[in-house]
TITORMAR-891471 format. One record per residue (C-alpha): chain; x, y, z; residue in one letter. Coordinates in nm, 3 decimals. Layout:
// TITORMAR-891471
A/X/Y/Z/A
...
// end
This chain:
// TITORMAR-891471
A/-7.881/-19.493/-23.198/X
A/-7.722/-19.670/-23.446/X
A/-7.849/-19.909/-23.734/X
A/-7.548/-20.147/-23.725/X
A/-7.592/-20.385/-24.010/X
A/-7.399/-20.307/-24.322/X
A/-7.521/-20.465/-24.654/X
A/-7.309/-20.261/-24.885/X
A/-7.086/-20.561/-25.016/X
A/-6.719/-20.499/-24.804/X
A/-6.419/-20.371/-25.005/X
A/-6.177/-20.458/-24.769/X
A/-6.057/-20.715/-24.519/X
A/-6.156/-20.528/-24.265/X
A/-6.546/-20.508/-24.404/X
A/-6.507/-20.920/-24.404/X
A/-6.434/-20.909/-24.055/X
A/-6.672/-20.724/-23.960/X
A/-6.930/-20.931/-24.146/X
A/-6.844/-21.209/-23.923/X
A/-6.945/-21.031/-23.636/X
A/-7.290/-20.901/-23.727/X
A/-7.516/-21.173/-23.555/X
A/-7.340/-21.066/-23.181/X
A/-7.426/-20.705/-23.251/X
A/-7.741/-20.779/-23.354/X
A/-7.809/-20.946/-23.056/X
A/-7.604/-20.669/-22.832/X
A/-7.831/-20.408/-22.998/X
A/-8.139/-20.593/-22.964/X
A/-8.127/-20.594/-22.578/X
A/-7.976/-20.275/-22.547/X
A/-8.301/-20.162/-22.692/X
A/-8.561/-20.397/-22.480/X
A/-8.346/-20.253/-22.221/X
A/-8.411/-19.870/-22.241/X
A/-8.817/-19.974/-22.319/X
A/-8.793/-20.163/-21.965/X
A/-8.664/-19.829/-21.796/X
A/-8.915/-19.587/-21.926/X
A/-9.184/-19.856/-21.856/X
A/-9.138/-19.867/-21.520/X
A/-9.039/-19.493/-21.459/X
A/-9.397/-19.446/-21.249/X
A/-9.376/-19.448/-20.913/X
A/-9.655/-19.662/-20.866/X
A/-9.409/-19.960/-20.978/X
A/-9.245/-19.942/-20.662/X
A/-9.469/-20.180/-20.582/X
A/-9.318/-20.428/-20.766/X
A/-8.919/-20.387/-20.588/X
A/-8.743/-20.620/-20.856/X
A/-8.890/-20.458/-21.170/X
A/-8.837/-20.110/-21.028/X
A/-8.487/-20.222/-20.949/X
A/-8.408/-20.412/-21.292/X
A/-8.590/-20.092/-21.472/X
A/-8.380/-19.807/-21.256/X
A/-7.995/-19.940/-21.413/X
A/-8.189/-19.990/-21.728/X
A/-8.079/-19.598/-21.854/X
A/-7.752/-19.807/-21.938/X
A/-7.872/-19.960/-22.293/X
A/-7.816/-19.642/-22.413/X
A/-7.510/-19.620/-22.355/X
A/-7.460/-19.970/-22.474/X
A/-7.567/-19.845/-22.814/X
A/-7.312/-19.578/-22.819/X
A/-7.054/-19.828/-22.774/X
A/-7.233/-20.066/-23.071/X
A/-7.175/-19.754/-23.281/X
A/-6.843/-19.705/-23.222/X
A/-6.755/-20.095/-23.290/X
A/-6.974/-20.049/-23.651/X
A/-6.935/-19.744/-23.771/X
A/-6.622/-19.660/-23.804/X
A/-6.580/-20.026/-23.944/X
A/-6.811/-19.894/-24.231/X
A/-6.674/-19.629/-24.315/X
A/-6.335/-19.793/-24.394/X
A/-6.598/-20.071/-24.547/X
A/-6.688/-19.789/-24.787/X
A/-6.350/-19.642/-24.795/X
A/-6.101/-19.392/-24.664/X
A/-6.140/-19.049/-24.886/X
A/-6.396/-18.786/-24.793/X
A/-6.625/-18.872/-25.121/X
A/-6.601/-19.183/-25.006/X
A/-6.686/-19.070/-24.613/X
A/-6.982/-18.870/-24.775/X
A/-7.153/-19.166/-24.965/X
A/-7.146/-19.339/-24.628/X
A/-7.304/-19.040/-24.471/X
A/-7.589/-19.014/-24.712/X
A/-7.689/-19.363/-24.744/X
A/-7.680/-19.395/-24.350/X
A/-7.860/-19.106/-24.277/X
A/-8.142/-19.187/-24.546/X
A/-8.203/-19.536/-24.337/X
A/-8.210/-19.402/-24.007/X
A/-8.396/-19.030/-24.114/X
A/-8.698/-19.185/-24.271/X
A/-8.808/-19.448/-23.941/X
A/-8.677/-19.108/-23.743/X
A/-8.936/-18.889/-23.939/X
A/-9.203/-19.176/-23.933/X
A/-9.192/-19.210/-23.551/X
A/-9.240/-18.838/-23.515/X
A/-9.510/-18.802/-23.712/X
A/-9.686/-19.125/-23.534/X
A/-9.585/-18.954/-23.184/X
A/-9.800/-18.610/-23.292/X
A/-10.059/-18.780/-23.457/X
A/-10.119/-18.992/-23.073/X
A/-10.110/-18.685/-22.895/X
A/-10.356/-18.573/-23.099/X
A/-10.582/-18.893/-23.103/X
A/-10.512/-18.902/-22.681/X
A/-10.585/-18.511/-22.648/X
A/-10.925/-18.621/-22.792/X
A/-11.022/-18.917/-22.640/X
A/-11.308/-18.947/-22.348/X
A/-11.152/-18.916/-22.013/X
A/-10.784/-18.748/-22.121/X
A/-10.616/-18.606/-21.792/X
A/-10.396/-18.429/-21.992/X
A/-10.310/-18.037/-22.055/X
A/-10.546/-18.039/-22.357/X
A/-10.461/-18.065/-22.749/X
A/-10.070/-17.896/-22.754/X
A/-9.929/-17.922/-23.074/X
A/-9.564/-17.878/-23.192/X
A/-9.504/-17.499/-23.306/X
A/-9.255/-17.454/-23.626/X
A/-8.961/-17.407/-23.421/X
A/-8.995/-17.712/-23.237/X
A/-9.088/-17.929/-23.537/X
A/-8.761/-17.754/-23.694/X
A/-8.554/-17.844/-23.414/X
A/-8.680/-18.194/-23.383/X
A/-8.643/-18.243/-23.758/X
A/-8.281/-18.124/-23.753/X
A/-8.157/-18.287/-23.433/X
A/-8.115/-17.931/-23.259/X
A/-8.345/-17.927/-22.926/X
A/-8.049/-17.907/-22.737/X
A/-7.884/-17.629/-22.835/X
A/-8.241/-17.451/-22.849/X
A/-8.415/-17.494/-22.554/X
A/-8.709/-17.705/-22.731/X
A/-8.804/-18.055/-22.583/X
A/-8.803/-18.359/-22.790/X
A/-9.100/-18.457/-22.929/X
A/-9.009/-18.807/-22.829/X
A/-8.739/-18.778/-22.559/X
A/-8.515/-19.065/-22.695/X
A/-8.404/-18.838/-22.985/X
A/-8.142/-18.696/-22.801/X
A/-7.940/-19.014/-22.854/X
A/-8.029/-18.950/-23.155/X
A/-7.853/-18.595/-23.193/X
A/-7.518/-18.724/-23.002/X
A/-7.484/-19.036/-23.294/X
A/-7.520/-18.782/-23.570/X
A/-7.239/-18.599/-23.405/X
A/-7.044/-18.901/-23.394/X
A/-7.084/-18.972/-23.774/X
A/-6.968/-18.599/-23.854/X
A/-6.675/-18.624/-23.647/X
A/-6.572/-18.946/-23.797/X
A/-6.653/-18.805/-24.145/X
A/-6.350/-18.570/-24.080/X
A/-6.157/-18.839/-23.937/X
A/-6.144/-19.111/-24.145/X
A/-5.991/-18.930/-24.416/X
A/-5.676/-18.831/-24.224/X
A/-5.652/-19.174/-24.033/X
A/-5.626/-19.338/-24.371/X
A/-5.348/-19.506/-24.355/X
A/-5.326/-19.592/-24.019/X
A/-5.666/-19.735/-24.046/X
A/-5.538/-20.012/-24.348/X
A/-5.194/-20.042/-24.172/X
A/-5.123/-20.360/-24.022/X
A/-5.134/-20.300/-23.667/X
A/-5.158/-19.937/-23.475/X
A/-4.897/-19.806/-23.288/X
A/-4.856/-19.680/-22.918/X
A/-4.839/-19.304/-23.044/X
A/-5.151/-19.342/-23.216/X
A/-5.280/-19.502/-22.858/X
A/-5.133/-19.241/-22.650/X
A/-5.290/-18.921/-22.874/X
A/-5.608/-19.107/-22.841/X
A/-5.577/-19.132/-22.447/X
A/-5.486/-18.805/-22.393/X
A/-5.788/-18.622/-22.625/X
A/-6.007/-18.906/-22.387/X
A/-5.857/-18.736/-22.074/X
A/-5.904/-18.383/-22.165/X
A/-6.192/-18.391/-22.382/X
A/-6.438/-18.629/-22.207/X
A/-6.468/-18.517/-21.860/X
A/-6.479/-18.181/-21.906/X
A/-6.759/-18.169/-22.252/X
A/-7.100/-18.058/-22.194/X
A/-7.350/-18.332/-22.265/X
A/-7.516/-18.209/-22.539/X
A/-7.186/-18.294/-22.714/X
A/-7.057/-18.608/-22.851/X
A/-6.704/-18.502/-22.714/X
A/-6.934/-18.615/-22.333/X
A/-6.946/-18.968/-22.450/X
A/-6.627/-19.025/-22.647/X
A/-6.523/-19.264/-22.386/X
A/-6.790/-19.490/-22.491/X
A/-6.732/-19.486/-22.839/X
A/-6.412/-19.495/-22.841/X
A/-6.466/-19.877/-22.623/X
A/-6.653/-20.011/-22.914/X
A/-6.382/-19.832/-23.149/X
A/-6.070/-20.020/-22.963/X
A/-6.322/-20.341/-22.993/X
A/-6.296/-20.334/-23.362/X
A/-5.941/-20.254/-23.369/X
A/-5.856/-20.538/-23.150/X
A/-6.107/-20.769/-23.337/X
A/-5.954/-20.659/-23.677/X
A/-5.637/-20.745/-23.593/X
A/-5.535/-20.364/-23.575/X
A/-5.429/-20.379/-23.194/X
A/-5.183/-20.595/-23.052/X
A/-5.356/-20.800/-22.782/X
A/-5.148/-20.613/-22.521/X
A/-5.239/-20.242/-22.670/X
A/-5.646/-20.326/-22.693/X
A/-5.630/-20.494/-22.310/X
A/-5.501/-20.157/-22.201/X
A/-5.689/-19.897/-22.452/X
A/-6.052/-20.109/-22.341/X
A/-5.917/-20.079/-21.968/X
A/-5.871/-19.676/-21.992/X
A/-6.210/-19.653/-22.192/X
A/-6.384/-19.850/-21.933/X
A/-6.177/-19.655/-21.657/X
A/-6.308/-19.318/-21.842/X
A/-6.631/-19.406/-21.842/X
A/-6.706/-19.499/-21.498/X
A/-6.553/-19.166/-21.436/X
A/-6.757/-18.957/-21.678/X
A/-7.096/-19.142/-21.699/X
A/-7.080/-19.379/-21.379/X
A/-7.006/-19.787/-21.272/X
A/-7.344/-19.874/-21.407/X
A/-7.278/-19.754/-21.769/X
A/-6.899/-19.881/-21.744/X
A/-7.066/-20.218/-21.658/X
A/-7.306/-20.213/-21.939/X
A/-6.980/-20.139/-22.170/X
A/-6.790/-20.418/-22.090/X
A/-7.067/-20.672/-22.130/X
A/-7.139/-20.488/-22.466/X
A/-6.766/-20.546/-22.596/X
A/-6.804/-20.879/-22.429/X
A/-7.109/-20.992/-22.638/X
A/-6.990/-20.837/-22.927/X
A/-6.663/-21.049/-22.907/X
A/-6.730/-21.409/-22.762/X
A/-7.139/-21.443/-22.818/X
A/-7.098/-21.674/-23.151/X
A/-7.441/-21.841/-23.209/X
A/-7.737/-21.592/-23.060/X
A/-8.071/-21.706/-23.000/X
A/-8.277/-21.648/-23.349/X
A/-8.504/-21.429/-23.156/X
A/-8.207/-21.203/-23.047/X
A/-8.133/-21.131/-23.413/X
A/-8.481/-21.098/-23.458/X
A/-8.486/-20.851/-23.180/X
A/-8.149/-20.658/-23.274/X
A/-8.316/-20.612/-23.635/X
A/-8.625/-20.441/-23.517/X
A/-8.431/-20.299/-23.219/X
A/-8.426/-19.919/-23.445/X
A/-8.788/-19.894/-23.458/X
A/-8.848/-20.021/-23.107/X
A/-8.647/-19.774/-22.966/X
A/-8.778/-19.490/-23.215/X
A/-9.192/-19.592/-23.092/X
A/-9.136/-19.760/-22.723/X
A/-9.219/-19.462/-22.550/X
A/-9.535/-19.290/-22.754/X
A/-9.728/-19.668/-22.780/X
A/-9.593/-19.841/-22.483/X
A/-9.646/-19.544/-22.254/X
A/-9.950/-19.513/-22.320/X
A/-10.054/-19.853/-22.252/X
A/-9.881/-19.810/-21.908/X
A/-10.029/-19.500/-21.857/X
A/-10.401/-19.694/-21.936/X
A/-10.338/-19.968/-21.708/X
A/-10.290/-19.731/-21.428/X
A/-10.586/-19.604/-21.430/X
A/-10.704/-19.984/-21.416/X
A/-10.519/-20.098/-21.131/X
A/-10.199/-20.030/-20.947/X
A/-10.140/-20.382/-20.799/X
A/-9.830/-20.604/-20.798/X
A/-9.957/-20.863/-21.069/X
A/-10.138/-20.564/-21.256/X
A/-9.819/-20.356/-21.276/X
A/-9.608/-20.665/-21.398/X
A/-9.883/-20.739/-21.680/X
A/-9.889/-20.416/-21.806/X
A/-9.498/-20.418/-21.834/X
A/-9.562/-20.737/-22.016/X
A/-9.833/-20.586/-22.254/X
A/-9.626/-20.290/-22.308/X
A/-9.330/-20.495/-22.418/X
A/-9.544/-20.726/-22.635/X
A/-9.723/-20.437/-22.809/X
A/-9.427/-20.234/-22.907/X
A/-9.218/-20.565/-23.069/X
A/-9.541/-20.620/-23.258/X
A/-9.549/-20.245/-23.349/X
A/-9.175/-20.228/-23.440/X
A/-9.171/-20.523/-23.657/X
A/-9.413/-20.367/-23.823/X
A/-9.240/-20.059/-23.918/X
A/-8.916/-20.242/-23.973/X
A/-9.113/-20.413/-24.252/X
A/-9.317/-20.113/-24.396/X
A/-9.093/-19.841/-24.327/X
A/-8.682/-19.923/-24.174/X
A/-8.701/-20.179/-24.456/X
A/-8.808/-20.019/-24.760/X
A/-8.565/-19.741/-24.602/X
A/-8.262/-19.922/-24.646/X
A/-8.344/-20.063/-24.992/X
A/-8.394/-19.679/-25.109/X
A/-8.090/-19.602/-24.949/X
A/-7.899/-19.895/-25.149/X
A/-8.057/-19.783/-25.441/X
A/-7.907/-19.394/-25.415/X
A/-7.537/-19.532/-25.299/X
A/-7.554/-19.771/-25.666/X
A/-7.672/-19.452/-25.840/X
A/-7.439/-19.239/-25.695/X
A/-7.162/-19.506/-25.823/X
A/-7.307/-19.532/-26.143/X
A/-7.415/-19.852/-26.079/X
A/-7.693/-20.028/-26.253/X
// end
Protein backbone atom coordinates (compact mmCIF):
# COMPACT_ATOMS: atom_id res chain seq x y z
CA UNK A 1 0.00 0.00 0.00
CA UNK A 2 1.29 3.13 -0.59
CA UNK A 3 2.20 6.18 1.76
CA UNK A 4 1.20 8.93 -0.73
CA UNK A 5 2.20 12.18 0.82
CA UNK A 6 5.46 13.63 -0.36
CA UNK A 7 7.19 16.25 1.92
CA UNK A 8 10.48 16.32 0.14
CA UNK A 9 10.20 20.06 -1.14
CA UNK A 10 9.24 19.51 -5.28
CA UNK A 11 11.99 20.31 -7.84
CA UNK A 12 9.86 20.52 -10.60
CA UNK A 13 6.53 21.70 -11.95
CA UNK A 14 5.33 18.63 -11.96
CA UNK A 15 6.10 18.07 -7.93
CA UNK A 16 3.89 21.56 -7.61
CA UNK A 17 1.16 19.93 -9.21
CA UNK A 18 1.09 17.27 -7.50
CA UNK A 19 1.17 19.18 -4.22
CA UNK A 20 -2.09 20.59 -5.14
CA UNK A 21 -3.61 17.41 -5.21
CA UNK A 22 -2.59 15.84 -1.91
CA UNK A 23 -5.78 16.58 0.25
CA UNK A 24 -8.07 14.32 -2.55
CA UNK A 25 -5.62 11.47 -2.16
CA UNK A 26 -5.57 11.71 1.23
CA UNK A 27 -9.03 11.41 1.39
CA UNK A 28 -9.11 8.59 -1.59
CA UNK A 29 -6.60 6.65 0.55
CA UNK A 30 -8.28 7.13 3.70
CA UNK A 31 -11.46 5.25 2.61
CA UNK A 32 -9.79 2.89 0.56
CA UNK A 33 -8.37 1.78 3.83
CA UNK A 34 -11.73 1.93 6.16
CA UNK A 35 -12.83 0.06 3.21
CA UNK A 36 -10.65 -3.17 3.24
CA UNK A 37 -11.08 -3.06 7.48
CA UNK A 38 -15.01 -3.22 6.66
CA UNK A 39 -14.43 -6.43 4.45
CA UNK A 40 -12.34 -8.47 6.76
CA UNK A 41 -14.72 -7.36 9.59
CA UNK A 42 -17.51 -8.83 8.32
CA UNK A 43 -15.84 -11.92 6.59
CA UNK A 44 -17.77 -14.35 9.38
CA UNK A 45 -20.54 -15.96 8.33
CA UNK A 46 -22.45 -15.22 11.23
CA UNK A 47 -22.84 -11.52 9.67
CA UNK A 48 -25.15 -12.80 7.27
CA UNK A 49 -27.40 -11.87 9.61
CA UNK A 50 -27.04 -8.50 9.05
CA UNK A 51 -27.79 -8.61 4.73
CA UNK A 52 -26.63 -4.87 4.13
CA UNK A 53 -23.33 -5.04 6.06
CA UNK A 54 -22.53 -8.45 4.60
CA UNK A 55 -23.36 -6.95 1.25
CA UNK A 56 -21.46 -3.46 1.70
CA UNK A 57 -18.44 -5.69 3.36
CA UNK A 58 -18.42 -8.52 0.32
CA UNK A 59 -17.36 -5.58 -2.72
CA UNK A 60 -15.27 -4.13 0.02
CA UNK A 61 -11.95 -6.41 -1.37
CA UNK A 62 -11.98 -3.36 -3.92
CA UNK A 63 -10.04 -0.67 -1.61
CA UNK A 64 -7.23 -2.52 -2.38
CA UNK A 65 -7.21 -2.14 -5.48
CA UNK A 66 -8.07 1.46 -5.06
CA UNK A 67 -4.70 1.84 -3.38
CA UNK A 68 -2.89 0.39 -6.24
CA UNK A 69 -4.30 2.94 -8.40
CA UNK A 70 -3.38 5.87 -5.53
CA UNK A 71 0.15 4.53 -6.08
CA UNK A 72 0.34 4.75 -9.47
CA UNK A 73 -1.12 8.53 -9.48
CA UNK A 74 1.84 9.35 -6.55
CA UNK A 75 4.55 7.56 -7.13
CA UNK A 76 5.68 7.91 -10.17
CA UNK A 77 4.89 11.73 -9.59
CA UNK A 78 7.70 11.44 -6.88
CA UNK A 79 10.01 10.07 -8.42
CA UNK A 80 10.19 12.75 -11.17
CA UNK A 81 9.61 15.05 -7.81
CA UNK A 82 13.02 13.70 -6.81
CA UNK A 83 14.32 13.47 -10.26
CA UNK A 84 14.91 11.46 -13.39
CA UNK A 85 18.57 9.65 -13.02
CA UNK A 86 18.93 6.31 -11.26
CA UNK A 87 20.89 8.02 -8.10
CA UNK A 88 18.27 10.06 -8.10
CA UNK A 89 15.52 6.93 -8.48
CA UNK A 90 17.59 5.28 -5.59
CA UNK A 91 17.33 8.19 -2.98
CA UNK A 92 13.59 7.93 -3.61
CA UNK A 93 13.74 4.26 -3.01
CA UNK A 94 15.52 4.46 0.27
CA UNK A 95 13.74 7.20 1.89
CA UNK A 96 10.32 5.52 0.85
CA UNK A 97 11.08 2.28 1.89
CA UNK A 98 12.51 3.50 5.40
CA UNK A 99 8.79 5.15 6.03
CA UNK A 100 6.78 2.38 5.04
CA UNK A 101 9.47 -0.65 6.45
CA UNK A 102 9.55 0.56 10.00
CA UNK A 103 5.24 0.76 10.64
CA UNK A 104 5.62 -2.65 8.32
CA UNK A 105 8.12 -4.19 10.92
CA UNK A 106 6.16 -2.61 13.93
CA UNK A 107 2.83 -4.21 12.90
CA UNK A 108 4.51 -7.58 12.65
CA UNK A 109 6.00 -7.64 15.66
CA UNK A 110 2.54 -6.37 17.42
CA UNK A 111 0.71 -9.24 15.28
CA UNK A 112 3.21 -12.12 17.02
CA UNK A 113 3.32 -10.62 20.19
CA UNK A 114 -1.09 -10.97 20.15
CA UNK A 115 -0.87 -14.35 19.09
CA UNK A 116 1.12 -14.94 21.76
CA UNK A 117 -0.88 -12.93 24.46
CA UNK A 118 -4.33 -14.76 22.73
CA UNK A 119 -2.56 -18.34 22.69
CA UNK A 120 -2.40 -17.67 26.48
CA UNK A 121 -5.39 -16.27 27.51
CA UNK A 122 -8.34 -18.28 29.55
CA UNK A 123 -10.74 -19.78 27.15
CA UNK A 124 -8.47 -19.59 23.64
CA UNK A 125 -10.21 -21.93 20.96
CA UNK A 126 -7.30 -21.77 19.08
CA UNK A 127 -4.53 -24.42 17.76
CA UNK A 128 -2.34 -23.55 20.78
CA UNK A 129 0.87 -21.14 21.02
CA UNK A 130 2.33 -21.41 17.02
CA UNK A 131 5.01 -19.21 16.54
CA UNK A 132 6.68 -17.96 13.29
CA UNK A 133 9.78 -20.34 12.37
CA UNK A 134 12.98 -18.42 10.74
CA UNK A 135 11.91 -19.00 7.34
CA UNK A 136 8.68 -17.51 7.71
CA UNK A 137 9.85 -14.49 9.72
CA UNK A 138 12.52 -14.23 6.71
CA UNK A 139 9.97 -14.32 4.18
CA UNK A 140 7.64 -11.96 5.89
CA UNK A 141 10.53 -9.58 6.58
CA UNK A 142 11.58 -9.57 2.92
CA UNK A 143 8.20 -9.49 1.19
CA UNK A 144 8.76 -13.16 -0.25
CA UNK A 145 5.74 -15.49 1.09
CA UNK A 146 4.65 -15.78 -2.25
CA UNK A 147 7.19 -17.10 -4.04
CA UNK A 148 7.84 -19.49 -0.90
CA UNK A 149 4.93 -21.10 0.08
CA UNK A 150 4.88 -19.30 3.68
CA UNK A 151 1.63 -17.44 4.80
CA UNK A 152 1.68 -13.91 5.82
CA UNK A 153 1.91 -13.24 9.17
CA UNK A 154 -0.71 -10.62 8.64
CA UNK A 155 -2.45 -11.45 5.33
CA UNK A 156 -2.62 -7.79 4.03
CA UNK A 157 1.17 -7.89 3.34
CA UNK A 158 0.75 -9.25 0.13
CA UNK A 159 -0.30 -5.81 -1.13
CA UNK A 160 2.43 -5.08 0.38
CA UNK A 161 4.91 -7.31 -1.79
CA UNK A 162 3.04 -6.27 -5.26
CA UNK A 163 3.79 -2.16 -4.31
CA UNK A 164 7.42 -2.97 -3.69
CA UNK A 165 7.41 -4.51 -7.09
CA UNK A 166 5.91 -1.54 -8.47
CA UNK A 167 8.61 0.83 -7.00
CA UNK A 168 11.46 -1.50 -8.53
CA UNK A 169 9.97 -1.52 -11.80
CA UNK A 170 9.59 2.15 -11.86
CA UNK A 171 13.13 2.52 -10.44
CA UNK A 172 14.26 1.10 -13.89
CA UNK A 173 11.85 3.13 -15.64
CA UNK A 174 12.10 6.44 -14.77
CA UNK A 175 15.53 6.74 -15.84
CA UNK A 176 14.87 5.85 -19.50
CA UNK A 177 11.45 7.77 -19.63
CA UNK A 178 13.38 10.88 -18.75
CA UNK A 179 12.67 12.96 -21.15
CA UNK A 180 9.45 12.04 -22.07
CA UNK A 181 8.47 12.40 -18.53
CA UNK A 182 9.61 16.54 -18.51
CA UNK A 183 8.42 16.86 -22.18
CA UNK A 184 5.53 18.92 -22.70
CA UNK A 185 2.91 16.62 -23.61
CA UNK A 186 3.27 12.62 -24.48
CA UNK A 187 2.77 11.33 -27.66
CA UNK A 188 0.44 8.56 -29.20
CA UNK A 189 3.56 6.16 -29.68
CA UNK A 190 4.39 6.46 -26.21
CA UNK A 191 0.39 5.62 -25.62
CA UNK A 192 0.28 2.86 -27.99
CA UNK A 193 3.69 0.91 -26.46
CA UNK A 194 2.00 1.38 -23.21
CA UNK A 195 -1.36 -0.29 -24.46
CA UNK A 196 0.10 -2.99 -26.02
CA UNK A 197 2.64 -4.17 -22.86
CA UNK A 198 -1.16 -3.64 -20.90
CA UNK A 199 -2.63 -6.19 -23.41
CA UNK A 200 -0.01 -8.75 -23.33
CA UNK A 201 1.39 -8.41 -20.02
CA UNK A 202 -1.67 -8.01 -17.73
CA UNK A 203 -3.97 -10.75 -18.51
CA UNK A 204 -1.76 -13.30 -18.86
CA UNK A 205 0.82 -12.46 -15.33
CA UNK A 206 0.52 -14.61 -12.41
CA UNK A 207 -0.71 -12.70 -9.39
CA UNK A 208 2.03 -12.80 -7.32
CA UNK A 209 3.43 -10.32 -9.87
CA UNK A 210 3.00 -6.69 -10.23
CA UNK A 211 2.88 -7.26 -14.11
CA UNK A 212 -1.17 -8.88 -12.70
CA UNK A 213 -2.15 -5.44 -11.70
CA UNK A 214 -0.44 -3.10 -14.14
CA UNK A 215 -3.77 -2.15 -15.39
CA UNK A 216 -4.47 -0.52 -12.20
CA UNK A 217 -1.49 1.35 -11.87
CA UNK A 218 -1.13 2.33 -14.90
CA UNK A 219 -5.09 4.22 -14.30
CA UNK A 220 -3.65 6.25 -11.55
CA UNK A 221 -0.38 6.71 -13.83
CA UNK A 222 -2.56 8.19 -16.96
CA UNK A 223 -4.38 10.28 -13.94
CA UNK A 224 -1.26 12.14 -13.26
CA UNK A 225 -0.32 12.50 -16.76
CA UNK A 226 -3.58 13.97 -17.65
CA UNK A 227 -3.61 16.10 -14.39
CA UNK A 228 -0.01 17.33 -15.17
CA UNK A 229 -0.77 18.49 -18.26
CA UNK A 230 1.29 15.57 -19.91
CA UNK A 231 -1.82 14.08 -21.87
CA UNK A 232 -3.86 15.83 -24.22
CA UNK A 233 -7.43 15.68 -22.90
CA UNK A 234 -8.31 13.42 -25.87
CA UNK A 235 -5.16 10.87 -25.25
CA UNK A 236 -5.94 10.54 -21.18
CA UNK A 237 -10.01 10.04 -22.02
CA UNK A 238 -8.91 7.10 -24.09
CA UNK A 239 -5.64 5.70 -22.10
CA UNK A 240 -8.18 5.87 -18.57
CA UNK A 241 -10.93 4.13 -20.86
CA UNK A 242 -8.47 1.08 -21.91
CA UNK A 243 -7.11 0.94 -18.21
CA UNK A 244 -10.55 0.77 -16.89
CA UNK A 245 -11.50 -1.62 -19.89
CA UNK A 246 -8.30 -3.83 -18.73
CA UNK A 247 -9.18 -4.01 -15.51
CA UNK A 248 -12.63 -5.18 -15.52
CA UNK A 249 -11.14 -7.79 -17.69
CA UNK A 250 -8.24 -8.86 -15.48
CA UNK A 251 -9.50 -8.18 -11.89
CA UNK A 252 -13.43 -7.79 -12.46
CA UNK A 253 -16.45 -4.78 -12.75
CA UNK A 254 -16.24 -4.33 -9.04
CA UNK A 255 -12.49 -3.32 -8.95
CA UNK A 256 -12.93 -1.35 -12.41
CA UNK A 257 -15.70 0.52 -10.47
CA UNK A 258 -13.64 1.21 -7.48
CA UNK A 259 -10.92 2.67 -10.12
CA UNK A 260 -12.86 5.09 -11.66
CA UNK A 261 -14.27 6.60 -8.50
CA UNK A 262 -10.57 6.57 -7.27
CA UNK A 263 -9.35 8.74 -10.38
CA UNK A 264 -12.60 10.52 -9.89
CA UNK A 265 -11.87 11.65 -6.26
CA UNK A 266 -8.48 12.15 -6.92
CA UNK A 267 -9.40 14.70 -9.73
CA UNK A 268 -12.65 16.74 -8.85
CA UNK A 269 -12.88 16.16 -4.76
CA UNK A 270 -11.34 19.83 -3.91
CA UNK A 271 -12.20 20.53 -0.21
CA UNK A 272 -12.45 16.92 1.80
CA UNK A 273 -13.98 16.63 5.02
CA UNK A 274 -11.03 17.32 7.78
CA UNK A 275 -11.72 13.93 9.08
CA UNK A 276 -11.01 12.35 5.59
CA UNK A 277 -7.50 13.81 5.70
CA UNK A 278 -7.38 12.78 9.07
CA UNK A 279 -8.34 9.36 7.99
CA UNK A 280 -6.08 9.19 4.70
CA UNK A 281 -3.04 10.15 7.13
CA UNK A 282 -3.47 7.29 9.49
CA UNK A 283 -4.92 5.18 6.64
CA UNK A 284 -0.97 3.21 6.54
CA UNK A 285 -1.17 2.06 9.97
CA UNK A 286 -4.85 1.18 9.86
CA UNK A 287 -4.42 -0.99 7.17
CA UNK A 288 -0.97 -2.44 8.58
CA UNK A 289 -3.06 -3.37 12.37
CA UNK A 290 -6.96 -3.68 11.19
CA UNK A 291 -6.87 -7.22 11.03
CA UNK A 292 -4.64 -8.50 14.27
CA UNK A 293 -6.73 -5.80 16.81
CA UNK A 294 -9.96 -5.49 15.06
CA UNK A 295 -10.30 -9.22 14.48
CA UNK A 296 -9.96 -9.99 17.49
CA UNK A 297 -12.52 -7.83 18.89
CA UNK A 298 -14.91 -9.42 16.28
CA UNK A 299 -13.82 -12.63 17.05
CA UNK A 300 -14.70 -11.68 21.11
CA UNK A 301 -18.00 -10.40 20.39
CA UNK A 302 -18.96 -13.61 18.82
CA UNK A 303 -18.62 -15.47 21.43
CA UNK A 304 -20.97 -12.75 23.16
CA UNK A 305 -23.72 -12.72 20.86
CA UNK A 306 -24.46 -13.31 17.23
CA UNK A 307 -27.54 -11.00 16.88
CA UNK A 308 -28.38 -8.32 14.31
CA UNK A 309 -27.71 -5.19 16.64
CA UNK A 310 -24.75 -7.22 18.34
CA UNK A 311 -23.05 -7.93 15.00
CA UNK A 312 -23.47 -4.20 13.82
CA UNK A 313 -21.88 -2.95 17.29
CA UNK A 314 -19.08 -4.99 17.12
CA UNK A 315 -18.37 -3.74 13.47
CA UNK A 316 -18.68 -0.39 15.08
CA UNK A 317 -16.23 -1.19 18.02
CA UNK A 318 -13.91 -2.78 15.68
CA UNK A 319 -13.75 0.28 13.49
CA UNK A 320 -13.48 2.66 16.47
CA UNK A 321 -10.69 0.66 18.13
CA UNK A 322 -8.40 0.32 15.22
CA UNK A 323 -8.60 4.42 14.20
CA UNK A 324 -7.74 4.91 17.85
CA UNK A 325 -4.95 2.27 17.53
CA UNK A 326 -3.64 3.63 14.17
CA UNK A 327 -3.45 7.14 15.19
CA UNK A 328 -1.52 6.02 17.64
CA UNK A 329 1.17 4.46 15.72
CA UNK A 330 1.03 7.13 13.09
CA UNK A 331 2.15 9.38 15.96
CA UNK A 332 4.73 7.07 17.76
CA UNK A 333 5.93 5.12 15.00
CA UNK A 334 4.73 6.17 10.84
CA UNK A 335 5.63 9.63 12.17
CA UNK A 336 8.89 9.54 13.69
CA UNK A 337 9.41 7.15 10.51
CA UNK A 338 9.17 9.70 8.04
CA UNK A 339 11.15 12.35 9.94
CA UNK A 340 14.16 9.65 10.07
CA UNK A 341 13.63 9.07 6.64
CA UNK A 342 13.93 12.99 5.82
CA UNK A 343 16.76 13.10 7.88
CA UNK A 344 18.86 10.19 5.73
CA UNK A 345 17.61 11.78 2.14
CA UNK A 346 19.31 15.53 3.65
CA UNK A 347 22.35 13.45 4.68
CA UNK A 348 22.61 11.63 1.73
CA UNK A 349 22.56 15.24 -0.14
CA UNK A 350 24.88 16.64 2.10
CA UNK A 351 22.46 18.65 3.51
CA UNK A 352 22.59 20.18 6.90
Amino acid sequence: MSEAVVTAPPQTATGAALVTRLSSLDAARGLAALAVALFHFTGSPAMQAVPWLHALGQVSWAGVEAFFVISGFIVPASFAAFGTRIQDSMRFMVRRLLRLYLPFLAALILAVLLNVGSSLAPGYRGPGLVLPTLSELLCNLSYACEFSGHAWIIPVFWSLAIEIQFYLLLMLMVPMLGMRLGARTIGPAMIGVTLALLLVLAPYSPKVLVLHDLPLFSCGFFAWLWHAGKLRALYGLLLMIGSLLLVAYTHGSIAAIAAAMTVLIAHFLQRPWPVLIWLGTVSYSLYLIHIPIGGRVINLSLRVAESPPALSAAVLAATAICLFAAHVCWRFIEAPAQAYSRRVLRAQAGQP
